[in-house]
N, C-alpha and C positions, 0 to 999 in steps of 0.2 A: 090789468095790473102787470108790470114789469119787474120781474125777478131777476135776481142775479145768483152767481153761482159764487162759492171761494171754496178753495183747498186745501189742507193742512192735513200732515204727518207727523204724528207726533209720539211714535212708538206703538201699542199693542192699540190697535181703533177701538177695542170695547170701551176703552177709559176715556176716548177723546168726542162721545155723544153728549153723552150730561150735559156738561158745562155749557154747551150749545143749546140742545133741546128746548129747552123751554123757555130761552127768550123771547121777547117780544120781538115780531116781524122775521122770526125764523120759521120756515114754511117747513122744511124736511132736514134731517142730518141725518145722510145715509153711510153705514161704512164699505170701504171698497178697498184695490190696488190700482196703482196708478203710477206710469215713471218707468214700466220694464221692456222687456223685448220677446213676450208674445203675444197672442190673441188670448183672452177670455180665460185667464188664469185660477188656479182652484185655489184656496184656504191652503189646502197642503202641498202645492208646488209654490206658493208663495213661502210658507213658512220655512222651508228646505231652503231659501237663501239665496237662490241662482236665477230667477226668474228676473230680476233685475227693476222688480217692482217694491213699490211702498206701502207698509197699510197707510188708511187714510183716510178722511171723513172730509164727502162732499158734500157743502150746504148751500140750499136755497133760500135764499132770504131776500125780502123788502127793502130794500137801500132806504126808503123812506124813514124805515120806523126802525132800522137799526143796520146802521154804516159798517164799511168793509173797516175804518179804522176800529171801530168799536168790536169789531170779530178778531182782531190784532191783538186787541188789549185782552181780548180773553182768550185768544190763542197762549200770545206768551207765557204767564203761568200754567200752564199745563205740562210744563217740557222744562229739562234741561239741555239746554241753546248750547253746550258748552261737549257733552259727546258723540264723538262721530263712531262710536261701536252700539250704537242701539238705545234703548232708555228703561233706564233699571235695570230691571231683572231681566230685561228680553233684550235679549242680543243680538247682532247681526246684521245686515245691510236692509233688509224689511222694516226693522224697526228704527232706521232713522228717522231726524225730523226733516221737514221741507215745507215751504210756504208756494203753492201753487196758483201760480197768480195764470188769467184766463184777459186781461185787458192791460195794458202800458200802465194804466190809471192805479190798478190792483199793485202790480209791480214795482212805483214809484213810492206809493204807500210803507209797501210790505219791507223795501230798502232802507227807508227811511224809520220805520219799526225797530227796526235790524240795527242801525246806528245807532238809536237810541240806547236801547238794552246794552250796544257797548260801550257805550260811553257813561254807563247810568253806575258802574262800578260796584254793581251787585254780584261780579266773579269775580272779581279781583283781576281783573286783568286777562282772564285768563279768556282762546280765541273763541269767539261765536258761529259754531260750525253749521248752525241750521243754514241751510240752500235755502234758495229761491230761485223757482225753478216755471219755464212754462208751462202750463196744465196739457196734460197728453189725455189719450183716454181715458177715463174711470170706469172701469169695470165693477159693479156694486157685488160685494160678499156674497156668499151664502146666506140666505132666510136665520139661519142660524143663530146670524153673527150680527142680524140688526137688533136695534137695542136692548143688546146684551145684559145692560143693568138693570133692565125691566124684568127678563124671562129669569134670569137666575139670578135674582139677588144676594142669593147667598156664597156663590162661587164670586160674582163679582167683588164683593166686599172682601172678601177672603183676598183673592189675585192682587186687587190695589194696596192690601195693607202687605202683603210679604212682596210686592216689587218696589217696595222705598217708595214708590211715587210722591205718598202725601205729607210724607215728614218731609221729603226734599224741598216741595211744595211751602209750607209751613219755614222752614230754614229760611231758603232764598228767598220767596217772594212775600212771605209775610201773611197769607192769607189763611184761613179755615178751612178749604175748597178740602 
């Protein structure tokens, strides 16, 4: 069987497993940093800002049974595409977004994603600052910090409801999520 990989930052990683996990032909969503400039970065030299890395969830999945556009379409509402100071309530160059593409194929995709959303006039105009960026290493979290919404369900629920996520979420893109 042939797996592939995809990348995405989309602000605080506890929030950006869900929506992944439990599709069909998604093998693992592990969260991690990725994008900075040292070796094998901690939870808390990433969150301090200077590390030059992203949080960010990297997933293995089936091309077969569930495509790199279809990880796109459920990328994009997750995030607001629209600030370059963090997402929500978390601030800071760690909590940008970025589309980490690992193949030309990924890349052309992920571009073409990215047109879309701006020309779909769901901001008003306003620029779509998410990157799309080569994939560097991923360094996968702390034990901690993997599926977050499973071990603490009750901090996570708490966190997404006071960082605006899911209203922003419900606003822009119209869903329930």
């Amino acid at each position: 069987m042939e797996y592939e990989k995809a990348t995405f930052a989309g602000g605080c990683f506890w929030c950006m497993v869900q929506p992944f996990e439990e599709m069909p032909g998604i093998i693992s969503v592990r969260s991690g940093y990725t994008g900075g400039h040292i070796d094998h970065p901690s939870y808390e030299s990433v969150k301090n800002g200077d590390t030059g890395h992203y949080e960010a969830v990297q997933i293995k999945y089936d091309p077969k049974r569930f495509s790199y556009q279809q990880l796109l379409d459920l990328y994009w509402p997750q995030i607001d595409p629209t600030d370059d100071g963090g997402q929500f309530h978390d601030r800071g160059p760690q909590y940008r977004t970025a589309i980490f593409y690992h193949h030309k194929d990924q890349c052309d995709q992920a571009q073409a994603s990215k047109e879309a959303i701006k020309n779909s006039g769901k901001f008003n105009g306003m620029p779509i600052v998410t990157e799309i960026l080569p994939a560097t290493t991923f360094y996968e979290a702390e034990e901690s910090h993997q599926q977050f919404y499973k071990k603490q369900p009750e901090a996570y629920k708490e966190d997404r409801v006071a960082s605006g996520r899911d209203e922003f979420i419900r606003k822009y893109w119209h869903t329930n999520e």
